[in-house]
C-alpha atoms as an extended CHARMM CRD file, in Angstrom:
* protein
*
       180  EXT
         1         1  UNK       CA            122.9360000000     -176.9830000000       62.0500000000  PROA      1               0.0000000000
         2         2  UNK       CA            125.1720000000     -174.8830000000       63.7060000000  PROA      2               0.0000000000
         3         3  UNK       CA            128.8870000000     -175.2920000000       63.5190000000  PROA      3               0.0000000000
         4         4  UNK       CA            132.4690000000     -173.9220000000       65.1710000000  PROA      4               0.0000000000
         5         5  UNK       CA            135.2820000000     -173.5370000000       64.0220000000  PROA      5               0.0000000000
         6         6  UNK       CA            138.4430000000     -172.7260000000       66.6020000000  PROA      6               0.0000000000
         7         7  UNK       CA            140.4180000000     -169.6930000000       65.1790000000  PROA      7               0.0000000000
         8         8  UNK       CA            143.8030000000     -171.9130000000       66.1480000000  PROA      8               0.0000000000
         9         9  UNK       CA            143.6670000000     -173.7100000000       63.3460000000  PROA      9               0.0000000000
        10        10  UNK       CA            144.7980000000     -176.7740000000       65.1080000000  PROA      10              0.0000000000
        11        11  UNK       CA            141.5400000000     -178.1980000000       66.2610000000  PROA      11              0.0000000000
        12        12  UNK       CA            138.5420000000     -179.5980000000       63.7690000000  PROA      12              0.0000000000
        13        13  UNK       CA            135.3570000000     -177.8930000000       63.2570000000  PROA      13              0.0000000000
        14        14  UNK       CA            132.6730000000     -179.1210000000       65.7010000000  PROA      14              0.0000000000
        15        15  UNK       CA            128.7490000000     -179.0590000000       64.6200000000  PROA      15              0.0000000000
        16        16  UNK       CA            126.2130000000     -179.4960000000       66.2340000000  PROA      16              0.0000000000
        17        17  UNK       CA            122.4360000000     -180.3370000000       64.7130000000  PROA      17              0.0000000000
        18        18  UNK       CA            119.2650000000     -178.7200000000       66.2780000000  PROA      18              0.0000000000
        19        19  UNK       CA            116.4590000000     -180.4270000000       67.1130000000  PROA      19              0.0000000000
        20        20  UNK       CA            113.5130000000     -179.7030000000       69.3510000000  PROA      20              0.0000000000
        21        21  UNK       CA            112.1440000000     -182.4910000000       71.2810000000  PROA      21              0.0000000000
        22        22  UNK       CA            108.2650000000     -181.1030000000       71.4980000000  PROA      22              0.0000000000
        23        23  UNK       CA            106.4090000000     -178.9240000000       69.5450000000  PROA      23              0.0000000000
        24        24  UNK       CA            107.1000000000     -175.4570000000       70.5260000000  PROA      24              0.0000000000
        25        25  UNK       CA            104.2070000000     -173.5990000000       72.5370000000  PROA      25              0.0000000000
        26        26  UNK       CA            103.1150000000     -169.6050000000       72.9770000000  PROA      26              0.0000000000
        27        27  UNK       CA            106.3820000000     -166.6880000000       73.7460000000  PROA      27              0.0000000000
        28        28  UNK       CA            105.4930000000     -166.4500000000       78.1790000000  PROA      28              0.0000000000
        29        29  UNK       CA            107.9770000000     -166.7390000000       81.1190000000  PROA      29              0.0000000000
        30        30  UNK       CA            106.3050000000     -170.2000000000       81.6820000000  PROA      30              0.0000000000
        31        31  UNK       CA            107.1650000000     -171.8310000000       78.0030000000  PROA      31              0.0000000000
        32        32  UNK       CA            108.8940000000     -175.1400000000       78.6830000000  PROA      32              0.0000000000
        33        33  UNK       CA            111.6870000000     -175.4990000000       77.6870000000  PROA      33              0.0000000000
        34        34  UNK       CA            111.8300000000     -178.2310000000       74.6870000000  PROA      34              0.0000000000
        35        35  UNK       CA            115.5240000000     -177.5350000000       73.1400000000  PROA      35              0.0000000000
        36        36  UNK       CA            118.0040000000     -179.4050000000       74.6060000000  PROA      36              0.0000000000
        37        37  UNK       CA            122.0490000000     -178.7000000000       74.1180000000  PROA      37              0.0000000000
        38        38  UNK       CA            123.2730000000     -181.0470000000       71.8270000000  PROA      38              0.0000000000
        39        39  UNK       CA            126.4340000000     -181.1350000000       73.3370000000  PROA      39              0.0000000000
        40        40  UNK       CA            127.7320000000     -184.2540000000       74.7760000000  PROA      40              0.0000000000
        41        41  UNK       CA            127.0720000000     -184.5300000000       78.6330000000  PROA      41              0.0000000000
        42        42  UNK       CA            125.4340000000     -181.5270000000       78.6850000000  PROA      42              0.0000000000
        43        43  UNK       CA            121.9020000000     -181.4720000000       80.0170000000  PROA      43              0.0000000000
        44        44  UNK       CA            120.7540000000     -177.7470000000       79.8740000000  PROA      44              0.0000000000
        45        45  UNK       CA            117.4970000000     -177.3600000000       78.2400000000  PROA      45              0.0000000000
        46        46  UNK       CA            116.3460000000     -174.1930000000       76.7080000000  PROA      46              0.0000000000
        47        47  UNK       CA            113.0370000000     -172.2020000000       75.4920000000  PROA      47              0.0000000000
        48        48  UNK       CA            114.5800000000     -171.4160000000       72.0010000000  PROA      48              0.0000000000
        49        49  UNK       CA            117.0710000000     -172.0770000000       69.3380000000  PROA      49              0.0000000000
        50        50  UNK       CA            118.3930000000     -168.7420000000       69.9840000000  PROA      50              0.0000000000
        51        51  UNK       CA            119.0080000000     -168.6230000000       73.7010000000  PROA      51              0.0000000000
        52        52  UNK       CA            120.4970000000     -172.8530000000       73.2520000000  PROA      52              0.0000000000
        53        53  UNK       CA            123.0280000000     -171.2620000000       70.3490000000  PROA      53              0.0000000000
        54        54  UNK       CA            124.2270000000     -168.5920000000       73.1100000000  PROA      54              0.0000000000
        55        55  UNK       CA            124.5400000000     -171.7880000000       75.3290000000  PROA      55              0.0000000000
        56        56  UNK       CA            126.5810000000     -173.8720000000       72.7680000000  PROA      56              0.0000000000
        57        57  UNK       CA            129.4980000000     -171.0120000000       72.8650000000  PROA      57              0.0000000000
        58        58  UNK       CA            130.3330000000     -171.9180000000       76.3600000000  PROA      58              0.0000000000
        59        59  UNK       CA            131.3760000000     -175.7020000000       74.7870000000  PROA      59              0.0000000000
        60        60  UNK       CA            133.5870000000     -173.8610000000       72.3630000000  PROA      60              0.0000000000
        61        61  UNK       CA            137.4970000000     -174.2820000000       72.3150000000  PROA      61              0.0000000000
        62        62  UNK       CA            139.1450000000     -172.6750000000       75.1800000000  PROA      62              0.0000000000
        63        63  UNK       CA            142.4990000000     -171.3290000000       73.5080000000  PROA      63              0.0000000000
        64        64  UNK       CA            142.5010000000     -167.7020000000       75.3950000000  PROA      64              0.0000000000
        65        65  UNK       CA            144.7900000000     -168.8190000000       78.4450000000  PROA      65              0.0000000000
        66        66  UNK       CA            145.6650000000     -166.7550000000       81.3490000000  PROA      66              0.0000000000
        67        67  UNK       CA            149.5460000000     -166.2810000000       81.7500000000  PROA      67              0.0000000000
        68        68  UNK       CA            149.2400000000     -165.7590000000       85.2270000000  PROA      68              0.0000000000
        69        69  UNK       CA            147.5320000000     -168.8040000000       86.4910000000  PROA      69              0.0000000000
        70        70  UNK       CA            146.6710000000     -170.7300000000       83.3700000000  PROA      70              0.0000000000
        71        71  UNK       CA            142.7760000000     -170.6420000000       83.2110000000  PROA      71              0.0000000000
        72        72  UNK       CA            141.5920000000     -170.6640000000       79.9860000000  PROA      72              0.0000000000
        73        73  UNK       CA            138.6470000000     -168.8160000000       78.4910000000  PROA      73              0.0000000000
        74        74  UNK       CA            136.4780000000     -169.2060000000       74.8530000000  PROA      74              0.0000000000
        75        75  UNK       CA            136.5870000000     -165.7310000000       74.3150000000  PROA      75              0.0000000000
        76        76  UNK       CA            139.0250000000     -163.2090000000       74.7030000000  PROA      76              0.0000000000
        77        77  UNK       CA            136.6770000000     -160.7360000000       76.1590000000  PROA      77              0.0000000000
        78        78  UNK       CA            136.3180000000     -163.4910000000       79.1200000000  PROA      78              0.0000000000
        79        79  UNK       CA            140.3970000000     -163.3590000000       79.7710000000  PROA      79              0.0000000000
        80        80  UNK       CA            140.8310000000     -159.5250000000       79.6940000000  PROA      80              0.0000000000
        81        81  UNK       CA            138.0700000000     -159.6300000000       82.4070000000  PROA      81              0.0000000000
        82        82  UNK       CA            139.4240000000     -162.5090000000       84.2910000000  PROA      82              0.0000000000
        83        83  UNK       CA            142.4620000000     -160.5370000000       84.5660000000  PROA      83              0.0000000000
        84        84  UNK       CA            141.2640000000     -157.7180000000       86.5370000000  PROA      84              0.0000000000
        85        85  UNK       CA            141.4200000000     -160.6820000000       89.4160000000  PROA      85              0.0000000000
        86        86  UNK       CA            145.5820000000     -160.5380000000       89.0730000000  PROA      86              0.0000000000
        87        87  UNK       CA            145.8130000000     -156.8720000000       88.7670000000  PROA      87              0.0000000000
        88        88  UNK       CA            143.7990000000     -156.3820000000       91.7620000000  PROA      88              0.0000000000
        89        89  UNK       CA            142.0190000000     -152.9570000000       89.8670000000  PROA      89              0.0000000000
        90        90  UNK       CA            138.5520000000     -152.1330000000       90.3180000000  PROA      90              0.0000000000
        91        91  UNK       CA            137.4820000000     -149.0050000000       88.1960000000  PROA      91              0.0000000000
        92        92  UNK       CA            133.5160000000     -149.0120000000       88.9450000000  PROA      92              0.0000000000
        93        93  UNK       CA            133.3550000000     -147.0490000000       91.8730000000  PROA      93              0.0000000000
        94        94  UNK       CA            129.7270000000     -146.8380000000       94.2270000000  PROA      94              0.0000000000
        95        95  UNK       CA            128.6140000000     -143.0410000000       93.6320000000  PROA      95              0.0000000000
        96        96  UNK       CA            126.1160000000     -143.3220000000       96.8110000000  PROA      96              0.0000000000
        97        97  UNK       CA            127.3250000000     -141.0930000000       99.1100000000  PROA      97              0.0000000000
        98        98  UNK       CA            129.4670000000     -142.1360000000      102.1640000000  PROA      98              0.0000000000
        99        99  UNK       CA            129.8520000000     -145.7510000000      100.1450000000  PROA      99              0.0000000000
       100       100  UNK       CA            132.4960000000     -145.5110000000       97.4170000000  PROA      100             0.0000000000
       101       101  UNK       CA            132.9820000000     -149.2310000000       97.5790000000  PROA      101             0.0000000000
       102       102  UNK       CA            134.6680000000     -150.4260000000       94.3600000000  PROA      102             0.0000000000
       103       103  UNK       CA            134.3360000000     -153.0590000000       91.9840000000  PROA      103             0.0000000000
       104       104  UNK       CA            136.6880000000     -154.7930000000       88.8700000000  PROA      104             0.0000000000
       105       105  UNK       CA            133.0780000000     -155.8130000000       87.2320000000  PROA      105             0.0000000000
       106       106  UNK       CA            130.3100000000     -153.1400000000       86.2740000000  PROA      106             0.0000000000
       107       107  UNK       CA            128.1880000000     -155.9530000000       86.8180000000  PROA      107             0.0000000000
       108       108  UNK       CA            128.9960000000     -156.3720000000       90.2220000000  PROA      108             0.0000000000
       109       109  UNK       CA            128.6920000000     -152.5100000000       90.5240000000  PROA      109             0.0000000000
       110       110  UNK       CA            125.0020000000     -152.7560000000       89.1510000000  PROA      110             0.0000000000
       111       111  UNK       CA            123.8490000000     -155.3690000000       91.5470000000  PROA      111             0.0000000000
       112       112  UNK       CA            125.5530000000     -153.3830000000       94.4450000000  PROA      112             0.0000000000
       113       113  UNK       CA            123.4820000000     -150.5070000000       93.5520000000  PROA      113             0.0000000000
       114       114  UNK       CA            120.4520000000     -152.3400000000       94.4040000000  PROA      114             0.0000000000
       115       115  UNK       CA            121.0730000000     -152.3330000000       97.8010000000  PROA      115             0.0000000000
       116       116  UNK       CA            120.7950000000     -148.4960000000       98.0380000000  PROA      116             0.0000000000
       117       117  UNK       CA            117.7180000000     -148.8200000000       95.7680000000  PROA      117             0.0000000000
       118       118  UNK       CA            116.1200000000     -151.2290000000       97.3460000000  PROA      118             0.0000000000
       119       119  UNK       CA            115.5570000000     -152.6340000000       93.7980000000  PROA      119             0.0000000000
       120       120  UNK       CA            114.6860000000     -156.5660000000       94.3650000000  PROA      120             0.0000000000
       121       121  UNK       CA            114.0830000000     -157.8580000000       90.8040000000  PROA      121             0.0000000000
       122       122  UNK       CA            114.2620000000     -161.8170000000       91.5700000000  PROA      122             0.0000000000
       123       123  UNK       CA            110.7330000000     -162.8110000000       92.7320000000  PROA      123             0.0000000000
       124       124  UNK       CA            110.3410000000     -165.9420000000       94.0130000000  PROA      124             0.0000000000
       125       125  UNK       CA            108.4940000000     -168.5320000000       91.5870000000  PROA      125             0.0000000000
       126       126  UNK       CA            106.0550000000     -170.4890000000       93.6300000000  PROA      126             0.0000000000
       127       127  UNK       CA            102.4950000000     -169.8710000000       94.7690000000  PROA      127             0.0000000000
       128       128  UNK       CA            102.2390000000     -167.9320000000       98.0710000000  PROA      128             0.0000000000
       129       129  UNK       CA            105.7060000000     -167.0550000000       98.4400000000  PROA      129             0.0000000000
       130       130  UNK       CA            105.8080000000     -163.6750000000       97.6040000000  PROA      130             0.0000000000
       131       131  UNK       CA            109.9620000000     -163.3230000000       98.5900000000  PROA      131             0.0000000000
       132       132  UNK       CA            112.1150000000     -160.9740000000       96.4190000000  PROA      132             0.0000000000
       133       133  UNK       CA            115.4980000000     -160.6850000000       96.6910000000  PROA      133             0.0000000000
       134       134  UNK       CA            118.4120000000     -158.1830000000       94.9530000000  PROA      134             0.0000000000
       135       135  UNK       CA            120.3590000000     -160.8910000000       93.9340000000  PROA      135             0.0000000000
       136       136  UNK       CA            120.3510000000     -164.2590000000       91.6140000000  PROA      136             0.0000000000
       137       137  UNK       CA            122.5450000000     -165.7550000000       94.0060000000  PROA      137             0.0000000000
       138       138  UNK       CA            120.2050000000     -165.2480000000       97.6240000000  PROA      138             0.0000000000
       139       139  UNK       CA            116.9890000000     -166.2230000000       95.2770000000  PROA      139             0.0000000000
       140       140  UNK       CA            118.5040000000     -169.3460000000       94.6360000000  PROA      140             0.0000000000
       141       141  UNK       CA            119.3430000000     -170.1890000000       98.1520000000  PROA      141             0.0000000000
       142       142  UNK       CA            115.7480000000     -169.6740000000       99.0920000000  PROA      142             0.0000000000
       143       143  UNK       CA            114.1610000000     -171.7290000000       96.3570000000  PROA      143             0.0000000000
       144       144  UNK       CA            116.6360000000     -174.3390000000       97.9050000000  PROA      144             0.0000000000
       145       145  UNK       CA            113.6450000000     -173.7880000000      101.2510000000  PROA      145             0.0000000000
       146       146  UNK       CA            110.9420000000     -174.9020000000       98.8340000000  PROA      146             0.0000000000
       147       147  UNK       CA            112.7620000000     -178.7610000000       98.4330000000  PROA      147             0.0000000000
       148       148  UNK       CA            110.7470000000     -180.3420000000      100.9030000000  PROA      148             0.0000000000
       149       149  UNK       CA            107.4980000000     -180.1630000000       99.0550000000  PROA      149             0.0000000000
       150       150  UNK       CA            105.8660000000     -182.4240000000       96.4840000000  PROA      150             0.0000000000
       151       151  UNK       CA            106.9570000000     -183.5630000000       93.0530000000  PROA      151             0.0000000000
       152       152  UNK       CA            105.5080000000     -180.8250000000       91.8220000000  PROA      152             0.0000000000
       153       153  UNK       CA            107.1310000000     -178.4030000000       93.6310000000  PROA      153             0.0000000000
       154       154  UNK       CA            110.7620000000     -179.7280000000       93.6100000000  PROA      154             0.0000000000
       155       155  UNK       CA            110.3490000000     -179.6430000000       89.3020000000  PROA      155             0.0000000000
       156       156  UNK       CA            109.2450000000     -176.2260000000       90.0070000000  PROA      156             0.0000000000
       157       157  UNK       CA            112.1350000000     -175.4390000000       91.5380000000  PROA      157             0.0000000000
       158       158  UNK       CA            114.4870000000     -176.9040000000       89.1970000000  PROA      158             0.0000000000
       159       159  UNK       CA            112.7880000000     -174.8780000000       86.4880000000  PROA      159             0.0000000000
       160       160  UNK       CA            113.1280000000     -171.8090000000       88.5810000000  PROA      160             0.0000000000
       161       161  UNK       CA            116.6700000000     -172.7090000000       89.2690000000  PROA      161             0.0000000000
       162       162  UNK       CA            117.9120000000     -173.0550000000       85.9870000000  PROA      162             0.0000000000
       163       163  UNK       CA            115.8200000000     -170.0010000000       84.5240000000  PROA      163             0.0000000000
       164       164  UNK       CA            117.7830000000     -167.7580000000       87.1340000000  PROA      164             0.0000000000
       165       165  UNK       CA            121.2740000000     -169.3200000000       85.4790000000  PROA      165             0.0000000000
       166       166  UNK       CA            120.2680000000     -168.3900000000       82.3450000000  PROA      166             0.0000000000
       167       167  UNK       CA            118.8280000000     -164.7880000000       83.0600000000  PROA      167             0.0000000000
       168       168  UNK       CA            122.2960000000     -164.5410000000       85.3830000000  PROA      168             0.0000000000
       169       169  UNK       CA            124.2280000000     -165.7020000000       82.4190000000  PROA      169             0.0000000000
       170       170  UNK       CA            121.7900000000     -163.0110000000       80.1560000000  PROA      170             0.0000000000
       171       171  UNK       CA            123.4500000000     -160.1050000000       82.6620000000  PROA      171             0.0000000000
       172       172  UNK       CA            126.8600000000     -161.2180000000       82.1500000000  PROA      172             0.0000000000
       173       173  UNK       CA            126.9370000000     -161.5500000000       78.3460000000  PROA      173             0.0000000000
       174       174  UNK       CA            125.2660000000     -158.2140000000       78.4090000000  PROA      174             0.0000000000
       175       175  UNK       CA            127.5890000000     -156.8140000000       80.6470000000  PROA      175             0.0000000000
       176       176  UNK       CA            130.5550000000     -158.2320000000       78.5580000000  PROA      176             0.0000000000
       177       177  UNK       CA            129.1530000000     -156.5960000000       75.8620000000  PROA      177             0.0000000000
       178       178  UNK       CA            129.4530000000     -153.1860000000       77.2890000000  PROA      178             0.0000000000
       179       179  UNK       CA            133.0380000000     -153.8070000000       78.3220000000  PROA      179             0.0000000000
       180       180  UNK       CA            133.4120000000     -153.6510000000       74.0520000000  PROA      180             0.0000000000
């Protein structure tokens, strides 16, 4: 069981039990994903109790509001980033020569990079596509090319889709992290 408790002191504690649906099978990329969120209305699945706990703190209170525009945010890390969007700065600079473009995210900065690198880490998921593509974001509009096959295919594609979420929203914690 895994439980929350807002630090406003006006709302209840929330728990949550876990549960896995089937037994659990070998640590690969291609693990199915058995855990689902317990949250109401929610259906993400995930691989592990780990990764679904990571999930859960995205249900959490939000009680970190914006004063600018009112959007609110579970953790404060989330609103001092969100408010880069107001102040308009962007302190990660390109260092490529003759690009200097600029960025309020060192994410963003990171996945700019790529396109002087030529790095393309997503690879497309299904047999005899061998696609790659620098960004999360173009990989999943090409999966979206892959719908008009079987049954088999569009599952593999919803798979793929939500695996790219999750390693996106791996990237952004991560990132978040090194804004600390």
């Amino acid at each position: 069981m895994i439980c929350f408790t807002p630090k406003d002191g006006k709302s209840n504690t929330t728990c949550y039990k876990l549960f896995r649906m089937r037994p659990k099978k070998s640590k690969d990329d291609n693990e199915p994903r058995t855990i689902a969120c317990p949250h109401k209305g929610c259906t993400k699945m995930f691989r592990d109790n780990s990764a679904m706990r990571k999930h859960l703190h995205t249900h959490g209170p939000r009680v970190h509001v914006c004063a600018e525009c009112g959007k609110a945010f579970v953790e404060s890390s989330k609103l001092k980033r969100h408010q880069l969007v107001h102040t308009g700065e962007k302190p990660f600079q390109c260092t490529f020569e003759g690009c200097g473009k600029r960025f309020s995210l060192d994410f963003n900065l990171r996945t700019h990079v790529r396109i002087h690198t030529g790095d393309r880490p997503y690879v497309c998921p299904f047999d005899s596509c061998n696609k790659r593509f620098a960004q999360s974001t173009n990989l999943k509009s090409h999966i979206l090319t892959h719908a008009k096959g079987n049954k088999q295919q569009q599952q593999q594609q919803q798979q793929a889709l939500q695996q790219i979420h999750e390693d996106h929203l791996v990237e952004e914690q991560s990132a978040a992290l090194d804004e600390i």
